[in-house]
C-alpha positions in Angstrom: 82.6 17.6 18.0 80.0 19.9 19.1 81.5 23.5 20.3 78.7 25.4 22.9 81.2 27.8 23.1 85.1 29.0 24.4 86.2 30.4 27.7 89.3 32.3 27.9 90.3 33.1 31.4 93.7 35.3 32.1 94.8 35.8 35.4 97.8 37.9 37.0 99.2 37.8 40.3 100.6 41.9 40.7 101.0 41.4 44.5 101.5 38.1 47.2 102.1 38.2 50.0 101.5 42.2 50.5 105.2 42.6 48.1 104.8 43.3 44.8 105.5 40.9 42.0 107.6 41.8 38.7 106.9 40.9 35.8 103.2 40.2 37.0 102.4 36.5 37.2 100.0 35.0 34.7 97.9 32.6 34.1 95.6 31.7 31.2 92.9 28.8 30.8 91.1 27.9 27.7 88.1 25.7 28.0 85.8 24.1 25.7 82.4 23.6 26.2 81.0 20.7 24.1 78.6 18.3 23.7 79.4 15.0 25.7 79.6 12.7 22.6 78.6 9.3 24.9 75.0 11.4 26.0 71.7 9.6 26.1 73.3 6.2 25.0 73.4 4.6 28.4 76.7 2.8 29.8 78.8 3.1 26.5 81.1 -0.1 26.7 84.1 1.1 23.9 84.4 4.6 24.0 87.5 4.5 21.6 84.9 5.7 18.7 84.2 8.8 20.5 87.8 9.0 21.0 88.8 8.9 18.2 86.3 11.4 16.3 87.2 14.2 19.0 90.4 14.0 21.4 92.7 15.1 18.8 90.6 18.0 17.0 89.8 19.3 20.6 93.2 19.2 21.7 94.2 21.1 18.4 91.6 23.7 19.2 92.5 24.8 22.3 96.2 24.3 22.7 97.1 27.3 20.7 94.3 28.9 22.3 95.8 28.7 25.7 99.4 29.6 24.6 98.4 32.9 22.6 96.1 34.0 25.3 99.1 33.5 28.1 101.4 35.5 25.9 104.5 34.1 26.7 106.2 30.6 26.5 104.6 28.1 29.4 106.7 27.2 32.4 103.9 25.0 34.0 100.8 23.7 32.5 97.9 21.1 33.5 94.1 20.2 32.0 90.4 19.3 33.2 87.7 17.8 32.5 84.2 18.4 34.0 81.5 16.2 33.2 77.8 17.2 33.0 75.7 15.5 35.4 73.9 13.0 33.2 77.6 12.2 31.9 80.4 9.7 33.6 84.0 11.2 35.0 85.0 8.4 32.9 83.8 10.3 29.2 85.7 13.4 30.9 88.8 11.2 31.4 88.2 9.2 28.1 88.8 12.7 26.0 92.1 13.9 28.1 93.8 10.7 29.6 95.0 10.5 25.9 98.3 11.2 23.5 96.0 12.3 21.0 94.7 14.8 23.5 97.5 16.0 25.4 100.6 15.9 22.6 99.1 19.1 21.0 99.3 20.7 23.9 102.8 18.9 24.6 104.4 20.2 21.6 102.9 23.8 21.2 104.3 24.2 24.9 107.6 22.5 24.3 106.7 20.3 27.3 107.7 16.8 28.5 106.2 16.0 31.5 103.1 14.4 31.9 100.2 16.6 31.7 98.7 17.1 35.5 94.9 16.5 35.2 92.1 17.0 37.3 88.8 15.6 36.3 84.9 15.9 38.2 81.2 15.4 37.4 79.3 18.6 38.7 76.6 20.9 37.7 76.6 24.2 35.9 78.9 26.5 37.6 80.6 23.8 39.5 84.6 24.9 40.8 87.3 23.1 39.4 91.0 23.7 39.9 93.6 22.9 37.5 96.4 21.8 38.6 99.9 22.7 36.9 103.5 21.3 37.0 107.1 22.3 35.1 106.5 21.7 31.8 110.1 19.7 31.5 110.8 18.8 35.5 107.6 17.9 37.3 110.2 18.1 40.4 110.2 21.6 40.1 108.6 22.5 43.3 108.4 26.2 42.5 105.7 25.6 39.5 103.2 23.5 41.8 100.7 25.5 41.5 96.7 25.8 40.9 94.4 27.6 39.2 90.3 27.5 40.2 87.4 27.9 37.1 84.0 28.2 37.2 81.8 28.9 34.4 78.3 30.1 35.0 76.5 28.4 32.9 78.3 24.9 32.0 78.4 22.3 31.7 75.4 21.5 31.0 73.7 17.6 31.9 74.8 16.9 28.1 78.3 18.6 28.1 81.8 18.6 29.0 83.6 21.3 29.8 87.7 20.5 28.9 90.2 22.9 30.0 93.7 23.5 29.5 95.7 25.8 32.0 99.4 27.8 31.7 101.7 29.7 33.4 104.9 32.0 32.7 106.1 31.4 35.9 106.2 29.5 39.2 103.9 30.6 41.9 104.7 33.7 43.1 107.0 34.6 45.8 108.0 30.9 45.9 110.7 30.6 48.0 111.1 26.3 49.4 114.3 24.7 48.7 114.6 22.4 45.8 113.2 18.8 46.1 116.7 18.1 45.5 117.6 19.1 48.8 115.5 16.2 50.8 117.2 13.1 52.0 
């Protein structure tokens, strides 16, 4: 696995809805910007090799990451993947759309739910948003929530960006009635 470099992204919510909000609400993202490992080889039938060499040792890199930089324990959490534009969404979903992947972010969080995912082909500096669910009930309604990138210079034809995304807390100000509550 070639590392380009880390993004570390922590955002708080002091205000919504013109009341304040206390504790803050925060949000952290970690991503990754590597080398796409299946770049310059054409259509790549078995992409398990790649797989294997660097789902788990990117998951193990950033899931601490994410969970030191949001300072608390995670409520709601979710992961990306953005492909550079010589890449396939299917190298971006290859890396994430895996246990090896996802369970170190699983376990650091305490979380089992399945890890929401959002994954795009796009140019350097292209938006993504994350999207994020209750790390134990995805029914929670009040942890729906999203959380919009963009890095300047990534990813690059050649590279993926992978991201993982946190919160402390449902969205702010939430206020709808359980799912629980529909019939």
């Amino acid at each position: 696995m070639k590392v380009r470099k880390i993004v570390t992204i922590v955002e708080e919510t002091c205000a919504e809805g013109g009341r304040e909000v206390s504790p803050a609400a925060r949000v952290a993202v970690v991503a990754a910007v590597i080398e796409n490992p299946w770049a310059g080889q054409g259509f790549v039938e078995d992409l398990q090799p790649g797989i294997e060499q660097n789902a788990s040792p990117l998951g193990a890199l950033i899931a601490p990451q994410v969970l030191e930089a949001l300072g608390a324990p995670a409520e709601a959490y979710g992961k990306a993947a953005v492909v550079g534009l010589d890449g396939e969404v299917e190298h971006g979903s290859a890396l994430i759309h895996t246990l090896k992947f996802g369970d170190h972010f699983r376990k650091a969080a305490g979380a089992t739910t399945l890890l929401p995912a959002v994954e795009k082909r796009g140019p350097a500096g292209v938006v993504f948003d994350i999207p994020l669910k209750h790390v134990t009930d995805a029914t929670i309604r009040s942890h729906h929530q999203t959380i919009e990138v963009r890095l300047a210079d990534a990813p690059h034809p050649g590279e993926l960006v992978i991201a993982l995304a946190a919160a402390a807390q449902g969205r702010p100000q939430q206020r709808l009635a359980p799912l629980s509550t529909e019939r």
